[in-house]
N, C-alpha and C positions, 0 to 999 in steps of 0.2 A: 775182551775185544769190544763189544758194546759199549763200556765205560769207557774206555778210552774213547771211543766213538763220539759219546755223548759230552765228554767234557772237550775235546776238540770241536764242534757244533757249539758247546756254550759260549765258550770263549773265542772263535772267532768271530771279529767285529766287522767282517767283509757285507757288503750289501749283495744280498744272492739275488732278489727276484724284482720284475721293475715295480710290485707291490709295495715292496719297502724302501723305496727313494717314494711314491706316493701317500705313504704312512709318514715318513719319517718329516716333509716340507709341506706335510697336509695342503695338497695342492693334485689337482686332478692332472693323470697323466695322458701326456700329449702326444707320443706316440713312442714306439717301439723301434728301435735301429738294430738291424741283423748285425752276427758278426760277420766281416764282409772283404774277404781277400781285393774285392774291386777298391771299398773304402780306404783301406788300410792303402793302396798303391795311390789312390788321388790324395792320399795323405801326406805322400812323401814326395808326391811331384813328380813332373819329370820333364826333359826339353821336347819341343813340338815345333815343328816348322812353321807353324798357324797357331794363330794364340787362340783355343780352345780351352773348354773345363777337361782336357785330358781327355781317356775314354771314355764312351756312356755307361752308367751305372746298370745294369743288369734289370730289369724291369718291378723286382720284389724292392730293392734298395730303393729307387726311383717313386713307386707306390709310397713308399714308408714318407717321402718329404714333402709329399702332395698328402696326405691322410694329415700329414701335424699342424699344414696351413690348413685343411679345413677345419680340424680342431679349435686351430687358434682364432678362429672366425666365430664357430659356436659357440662356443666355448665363454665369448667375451663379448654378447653382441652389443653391451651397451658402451662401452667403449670404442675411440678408435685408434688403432694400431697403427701409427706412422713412424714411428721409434722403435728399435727391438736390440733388446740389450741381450744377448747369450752368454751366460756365466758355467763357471764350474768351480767344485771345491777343488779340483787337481788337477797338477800335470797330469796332462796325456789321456783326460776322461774322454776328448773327441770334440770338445767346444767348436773348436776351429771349424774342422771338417763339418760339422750341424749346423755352424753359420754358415757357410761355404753354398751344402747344398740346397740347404732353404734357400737362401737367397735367390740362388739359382732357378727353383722351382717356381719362386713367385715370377723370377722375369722371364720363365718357357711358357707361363699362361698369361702375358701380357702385361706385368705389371711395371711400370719405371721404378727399379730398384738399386741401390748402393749397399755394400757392400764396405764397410768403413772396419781397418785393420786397428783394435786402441790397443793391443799389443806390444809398448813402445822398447819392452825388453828382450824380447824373443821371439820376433816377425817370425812368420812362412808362410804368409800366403803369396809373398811374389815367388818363392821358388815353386810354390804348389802349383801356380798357373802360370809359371812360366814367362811372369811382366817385371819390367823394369823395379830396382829396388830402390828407386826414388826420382823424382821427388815423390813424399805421401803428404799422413799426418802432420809428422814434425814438423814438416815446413811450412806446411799452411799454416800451422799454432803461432809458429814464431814471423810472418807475416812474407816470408822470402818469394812464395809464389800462392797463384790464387787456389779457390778451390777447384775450379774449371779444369786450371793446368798440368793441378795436380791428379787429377783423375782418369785412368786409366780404360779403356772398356776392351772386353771379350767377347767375342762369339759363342753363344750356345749352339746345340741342336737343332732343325727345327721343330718347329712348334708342332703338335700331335695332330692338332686342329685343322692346321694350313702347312704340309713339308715344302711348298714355295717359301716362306717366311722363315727370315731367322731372328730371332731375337738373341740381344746383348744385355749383360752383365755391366756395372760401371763397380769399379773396383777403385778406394784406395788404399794402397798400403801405407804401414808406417812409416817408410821414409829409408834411403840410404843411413842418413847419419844418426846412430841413435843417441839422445839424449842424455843429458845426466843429470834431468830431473826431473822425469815421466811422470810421477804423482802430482808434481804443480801445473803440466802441460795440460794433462787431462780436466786438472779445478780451474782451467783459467775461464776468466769471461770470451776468449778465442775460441775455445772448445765449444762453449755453450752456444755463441753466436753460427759458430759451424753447424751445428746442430739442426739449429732454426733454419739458418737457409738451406740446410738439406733439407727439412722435414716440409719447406714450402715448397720443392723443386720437384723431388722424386712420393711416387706411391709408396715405400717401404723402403725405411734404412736398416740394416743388419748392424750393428755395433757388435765383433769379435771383441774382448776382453781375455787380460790376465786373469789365471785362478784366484777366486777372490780370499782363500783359506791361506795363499801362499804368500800374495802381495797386498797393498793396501788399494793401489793407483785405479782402479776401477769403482770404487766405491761413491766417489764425485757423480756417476753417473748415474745413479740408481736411482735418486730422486730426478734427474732432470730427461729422461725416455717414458716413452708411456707403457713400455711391459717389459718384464726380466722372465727368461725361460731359463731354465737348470738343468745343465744336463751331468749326467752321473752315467761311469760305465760299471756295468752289472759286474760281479765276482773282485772286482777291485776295490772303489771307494768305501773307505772307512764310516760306521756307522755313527761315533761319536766326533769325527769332523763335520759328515753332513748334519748332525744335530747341531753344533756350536753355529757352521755357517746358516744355520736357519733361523737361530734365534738371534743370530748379527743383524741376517738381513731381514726380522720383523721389528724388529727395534729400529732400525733405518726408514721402516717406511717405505720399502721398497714395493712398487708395482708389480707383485709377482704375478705369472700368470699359470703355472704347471710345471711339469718335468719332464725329460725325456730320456728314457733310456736306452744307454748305447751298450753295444757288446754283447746283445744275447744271443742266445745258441741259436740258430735261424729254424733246425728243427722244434723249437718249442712256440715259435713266432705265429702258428695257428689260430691259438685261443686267443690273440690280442689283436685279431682281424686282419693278420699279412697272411695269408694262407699258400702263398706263393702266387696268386689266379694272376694274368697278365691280360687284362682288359683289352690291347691294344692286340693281340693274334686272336681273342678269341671276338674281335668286331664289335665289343660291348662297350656302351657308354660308362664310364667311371661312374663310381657310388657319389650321392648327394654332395655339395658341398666341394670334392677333389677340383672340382673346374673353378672355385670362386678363385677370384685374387685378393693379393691380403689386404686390400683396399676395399672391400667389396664385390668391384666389378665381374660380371661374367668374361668369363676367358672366351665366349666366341666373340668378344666385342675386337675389333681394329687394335689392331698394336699399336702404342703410343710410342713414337721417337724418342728415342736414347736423351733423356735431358742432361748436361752438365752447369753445376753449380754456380 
C-alpha cells in the first residue's frame, strides 16, 4: 500500500501547494484565494434588479484581494502599475473571477479602475454582472463605437471608510458579436491605442485574458501592460504546462510580477496570513499597505469620479 502510495505521489503532476506555482514561475507569491462557495457563485453570475458585483464576498475572500493589491504595491515599488494583465495556463484556474475581484477591490479603496474583458472567445463577465453583452471590446477594435460608449459601470458596496459613499467599477466586456479573428483584434495598433488612452484616463486597468497554454491571442499583450500576474488553481494545474507556460512567457519578455493561488482548502489558509480575523467587527484598522490604492494613493483620500475613456 505504501508503494502504491509513493508511486501515485511520483507521478502525479498536479500542483498541490501554492509553494509550487512559486517554485515553479520563480516569482513571489501574491496571495492566497480560499476555496470559496461565495467565489464559485459570483462566478457563475446571476440576474439582479440593480447592477451590483452580486453578493458581498464573506470578509476572509474580501481580505484575501485587498492583501494581493498591497503586495502588488511592495512588492514592485519601483515600478508603476497602470496596466495589469491577469493570465492563466487553463481553463477554469479562476483568472476571470481574480480579475474581477481585484479590480473591484482597488475601486472600493478609491481607485478609478477598468476593468477590460480581452476574452474575445469565451466572454462571461457580462453574465457575471449582470451588464449588457455589447457593445465591448470588439467594437471599439474595429472602430463602430467609442471607448466612452462602449463602457459600462457598476455599483460597488460602500466603501469601509465612508458607507455614505459608493464607489463604481467601469467595465468593458468583449462585445455581443464575437469575432473571427481575435488574435489580430488584440495585435492591432486599435488595441494598443486603447490601451494608452485607458492607461491616461483611469488609475488601474485589469486586462482579463484567454489561457495563454490554450490559445495564442493574449500574447500581443504581454509586452505592451506594465505587469502580468498568474494565477494557478491549487490541486488542478498541471506541473509540466506551468513549467512550458513559464519558459514561453521568459523568452517573451514578459513583465511578470508573482502568482496567485486559487482553490486552496480555506482551513489551511492560516499559515499564508488569512487567518480568517475580520478587521471590520473586531473595529481594527487593516494591516499596512491593505488601505493603499494600486496607484499609490491612500484610500482615506476623496473618491475620484467614475472617469470614461
Amino acid at each position: 500500500g505504501l508503494g502504491v502510495a509513493f508511486l501515485l505521489e511520483r507521478f502525479d503532476r498536479r500542483i498541490r501547494e501554492p509553494e509550487d506555482l512559486q517554485a515553479i514561475y520563480g516569482l513571489p507569491l501574491l496571495g492566497v484565494i480560499p476555496e470559496s462557495a461565495a467565489l464559485s457563485r459570483s462566478g457563475r453570475g446571476k440576474r439582479a434588479s440593480k447592477k451590483k458585483t452580486n453578493e458581498a464576498l464573506p470578509p476572509s475572500e474580501e481580505e484575501a484581494f485587498h492583501l494581493i493589491r498591497a503586495h502588488l504595491r511592495y512588492f514592485n515599488v519601483d515600478r508603476e502599475l497602470r496596466t495589469l494583465l491577469v493570465a492563466s495556463a487553463a481553463p477554469g484556474d479562476g483568472k476571470t473571477t481574480v480579475a474581477r475581484h481585484l479590480a473591484s477591490a482597488a475601486a472600493k479603496m478609491g481607485s478609478v479602475v477598468l476593468l477590460v474583458e480581452a476574452d474575445l472567445r469565451h466572454p462571461t463577465l457580462a453574465q457575471q454582472l449582470d451588464l449588457r453583452s455589447g457593445p465591448g471590446l470588439s467594437d471599439v477594435l474595429i472602430g463602430a463605437v467609442s471607448l466612452r460608449s462602449a463602457t459600462q459601470v457598476i455599483d460597488l458596496d460602500s466603501s469601509a471608510l465612508d458607507r455614505s459613499r459608493t464607489r463604481a467599477l467601469d467595465v468593458l466586456v468583449a462585445g455581443a458579436a464575437l469575432p473571427p479573428n481575435p488574435g489580430e483584434l488584440i495585435e492591432s495598433h486599435a488595441m494598443e491605442a486603447l490601451l494608452e488612452r485607458a492607461k491616461s484616463t483611469y488609475d488601474l486597468v485589469v486586462i482579463d485574458t484567454p489561457p495563454l497554454a490554450a490559445v495564442s491571442d493574449a500574447f500581443p499583450l504581454l509586452r505592451k501592460v506594465d505587469g502580468v500576474i498568474i494565477v494557478g488553481r491549487v490541486g488542478r494545474n498541471r506541473r509540466d504546462v506551468a513549467e512550458r507556460l513559464h519558459e514561453t512567457l521568459t523568452g517573451a519578455g514578459a513583465p511578470l510580477l508573482g502568482v496567485i493561488a486559487n482553490g486552496f482548502k480555506a482551513g489551511r489558509l492560516g499559515s499564508y496570513g488569512y487567518g480568517g480575523y475580520d478587521y471590520a467587527d473586531a473595529g481594527a484598522e487593516r494591516p499596512p499597505g491593505a488601505g493603499v490604492s494600486a496607484n499609490g494613493a491612500s484610500s482615506s483620500e476623496e473618491p475620484v469620479p467614475t472617469a470614461k475613456g
